[in-house]
N, C-alpha and C positions, 0 to 999 in steps of 0.2 A: 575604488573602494577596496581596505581589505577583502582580503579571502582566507579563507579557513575549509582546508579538505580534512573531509574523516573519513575512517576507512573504519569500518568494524571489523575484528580480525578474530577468528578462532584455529588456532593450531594454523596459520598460517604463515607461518616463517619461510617457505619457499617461495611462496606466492609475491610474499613483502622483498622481497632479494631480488625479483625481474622489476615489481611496481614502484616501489619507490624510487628509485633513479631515475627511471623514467619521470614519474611525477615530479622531481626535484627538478629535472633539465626542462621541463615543459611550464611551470609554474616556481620558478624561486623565489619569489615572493611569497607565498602564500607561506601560510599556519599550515603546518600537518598535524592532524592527529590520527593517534594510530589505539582504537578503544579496544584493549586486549581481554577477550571476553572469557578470563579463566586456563585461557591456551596452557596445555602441558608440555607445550615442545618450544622451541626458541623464540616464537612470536617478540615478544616486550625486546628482548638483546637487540636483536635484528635490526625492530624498529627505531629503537636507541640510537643503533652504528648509524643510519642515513639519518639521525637529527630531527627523527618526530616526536612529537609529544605522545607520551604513551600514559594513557591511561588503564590501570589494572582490575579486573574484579578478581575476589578471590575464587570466584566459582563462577559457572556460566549462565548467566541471566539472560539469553537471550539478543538476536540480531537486534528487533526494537530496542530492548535496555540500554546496548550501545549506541544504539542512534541515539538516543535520548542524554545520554552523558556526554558525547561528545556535544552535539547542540547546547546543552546547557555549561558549558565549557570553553566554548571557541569563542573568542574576540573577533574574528569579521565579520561583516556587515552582508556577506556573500557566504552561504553554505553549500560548497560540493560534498555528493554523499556519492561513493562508489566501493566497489568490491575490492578487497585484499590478496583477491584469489586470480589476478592475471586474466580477468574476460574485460574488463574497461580498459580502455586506452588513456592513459592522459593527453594526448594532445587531442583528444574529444572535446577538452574542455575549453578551450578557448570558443568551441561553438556554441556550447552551451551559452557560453556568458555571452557573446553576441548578440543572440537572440532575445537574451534576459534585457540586453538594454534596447528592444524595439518597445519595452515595457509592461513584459511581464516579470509576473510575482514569483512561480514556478516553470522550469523548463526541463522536460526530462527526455531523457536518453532513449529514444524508440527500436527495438531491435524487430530485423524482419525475423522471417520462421527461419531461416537458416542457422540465425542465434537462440536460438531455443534450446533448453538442455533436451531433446528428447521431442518424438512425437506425441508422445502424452499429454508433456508438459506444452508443449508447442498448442495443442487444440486443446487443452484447458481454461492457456491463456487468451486465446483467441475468442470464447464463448464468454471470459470474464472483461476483455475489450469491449465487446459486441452488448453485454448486460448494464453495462458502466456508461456506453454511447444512451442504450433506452433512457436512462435514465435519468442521464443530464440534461441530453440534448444538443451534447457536443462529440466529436469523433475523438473518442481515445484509442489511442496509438499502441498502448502499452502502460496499462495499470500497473502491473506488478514488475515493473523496470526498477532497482536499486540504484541509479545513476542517473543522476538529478540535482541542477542546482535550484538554490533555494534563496531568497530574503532571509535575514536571520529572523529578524523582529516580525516575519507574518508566520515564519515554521514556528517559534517558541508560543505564539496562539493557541497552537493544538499539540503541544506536548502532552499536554493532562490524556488526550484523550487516543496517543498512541500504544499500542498492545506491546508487551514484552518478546514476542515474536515476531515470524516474519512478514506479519501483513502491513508491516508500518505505511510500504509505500503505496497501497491501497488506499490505509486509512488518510493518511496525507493527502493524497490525490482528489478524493471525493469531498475533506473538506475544504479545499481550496475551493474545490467548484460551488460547494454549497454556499460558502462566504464570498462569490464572485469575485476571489482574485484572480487575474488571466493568467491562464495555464497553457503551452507551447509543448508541442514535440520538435526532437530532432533526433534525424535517422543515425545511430549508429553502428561500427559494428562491435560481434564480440567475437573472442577469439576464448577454444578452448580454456575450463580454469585449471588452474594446477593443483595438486593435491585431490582430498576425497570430498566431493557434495554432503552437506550437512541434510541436506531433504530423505527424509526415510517415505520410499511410495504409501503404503497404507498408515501411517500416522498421519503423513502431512495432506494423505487423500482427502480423510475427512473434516483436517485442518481449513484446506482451500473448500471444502462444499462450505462451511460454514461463512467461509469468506463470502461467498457467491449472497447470502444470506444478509453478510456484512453492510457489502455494497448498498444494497437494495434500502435497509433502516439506519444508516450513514445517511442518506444522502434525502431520499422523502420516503415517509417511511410507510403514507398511505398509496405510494404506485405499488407496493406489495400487498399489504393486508385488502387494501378495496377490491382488485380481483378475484384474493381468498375470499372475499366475503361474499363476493358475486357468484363462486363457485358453489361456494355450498347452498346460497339461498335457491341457483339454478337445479341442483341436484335435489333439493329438500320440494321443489315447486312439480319435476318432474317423479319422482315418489310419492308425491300429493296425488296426482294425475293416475298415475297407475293402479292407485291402491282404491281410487274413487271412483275407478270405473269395475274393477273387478271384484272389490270388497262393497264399494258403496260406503266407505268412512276414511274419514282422517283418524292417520296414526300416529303414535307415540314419535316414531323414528323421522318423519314429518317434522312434528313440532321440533327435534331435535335439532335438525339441519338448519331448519330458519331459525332458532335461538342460536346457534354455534355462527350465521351469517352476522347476527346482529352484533354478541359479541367480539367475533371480530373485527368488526368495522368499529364499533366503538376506541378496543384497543388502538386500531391504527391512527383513529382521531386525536386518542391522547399521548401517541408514540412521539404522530407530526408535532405536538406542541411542545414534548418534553425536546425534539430536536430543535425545535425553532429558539428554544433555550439555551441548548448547548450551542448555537453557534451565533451567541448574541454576546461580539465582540465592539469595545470603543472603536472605532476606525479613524483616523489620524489622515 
């Protein structure tokens, strides 16, 4: 089956000068595309000289946007998505697609903690593997891995509902799992990126809590709200308790709790159906 790698690339023209030869000697068959997200430095030329397809925005819309253009762009039937920036390997990828033909849909690139940009990031991601296993009820490896091949025709499914940022490989991941197509890891490694990380710590801190959040009404959306809602009915039942024994009445702040229980259980009732919507695809 064709193949088609994209590389989203911002101001990466060094990075594309170690990977594309590599990716060319490891894969010459394949479509390259190389989605130049705005880049001010040589990016587009670069990717030119080694003969990938480059697609240009005029300004930077984000990692997502480029995933998103390249996928709706590439002619194979097989999509690799990896970094520009020298931490993926291309001859990774022959393992990937291996694996994809045991007959899975998605197979992504699993990095231990040694490939982690950082301790931070390192047990960030490890609490968002560990929130993401709850969830489904399968072991993931590495949510937020950018190196990943893909079906074309089940990734373009959930184009509509990837973010212009960088939690594509999040939202990807979860709704594979919510549309039960099999999803595989395989351990890679990485190797230092070159150039400067696009992640700024407190923008993107409160980027990924959100994500954390993401996860959770991506995937079902009452394993979240039902415990909210149990939370507070338990805290509105023990304020009941306390206030009946040393007041002798139910209080205002009472009634509060248990209305703020109900409503949020409601919400998550009608969250779970507006999900059950959105990932109500033909399946072929």
């Amino acid at each position: 089956m064709r193949l088609s790698v994209i590389l989203p690339a911002k101001n990466e023209a060094e990075g594309l000068r170690q990977t594309l030869p590599r990716l060319r000697a490891a894969q010459p068959e394949a479509e390259l595309i190389v989605v130049d997200d705005g880049s001010t430095d040589e990016t587009a030329e670069v990717a030119e000289s080694y003969g990938a397809r480059v697609l240009s925005s005029p300004y930077s819309m984000g990692n997502g946007a480029a995933i998103k253009r390249g996928a709706r762009s590439a002619t194979g039937e097989i999509l690799v998505f990896m970094d520009a920036d020298g931490q993926h390997d291309p001859a990774c990828i022959d393992g990937l697609l291996a694996k994809m033909g045991e007959g899975y849909d998605l197979v992504v690139g699993a990095r231990d903690w040694a490939g982690q940009a950082g301790v931070h990031r390192g047990a960030a991601n490890a609490f968002y593997n560990w929130l993401a296993s709850r969830m489904t009820g399968f072991e993931v490896k590495d949510l937020t891995s950018g190196f990943r091949a893909v079906r074309a025709r089940r990734f373009r499914e959930f184009i509509y509902l990837l973010p212009n940022g960088f939690s594509y490989p999040t939202t990807s991941t979860m709704a594979f799992f919510r549309s039960a197509y099999p999803v595989a890891y395989v351990p890679i490694p990485v190797a230092k990126r070159i150039g400067r990380s696009h992640i700024r710590p407190l923008r993107d801190g409160v980027r990924f809590l959100l994500i954390i959040f993401k996860i959770a009404t991506l995937y079902s959306p009452l394993k979240l709200f039902a415990p909210t809602a149990g939370a507070f009915f338990l805290i509105g039942l023990a304020y009941y308790a306390y206030t009946f024994v040393t007041q002798g009445r139910f209080t205002n702040m009472s009634a509060l709790l248990f209305s703020a229980s109900v409503i949020v259980f409601l919400i998550g009732l009608i969250s779970e159906q507006i999900t059950a919507l959105t990932y109500k695809v033909e399946h072929d």
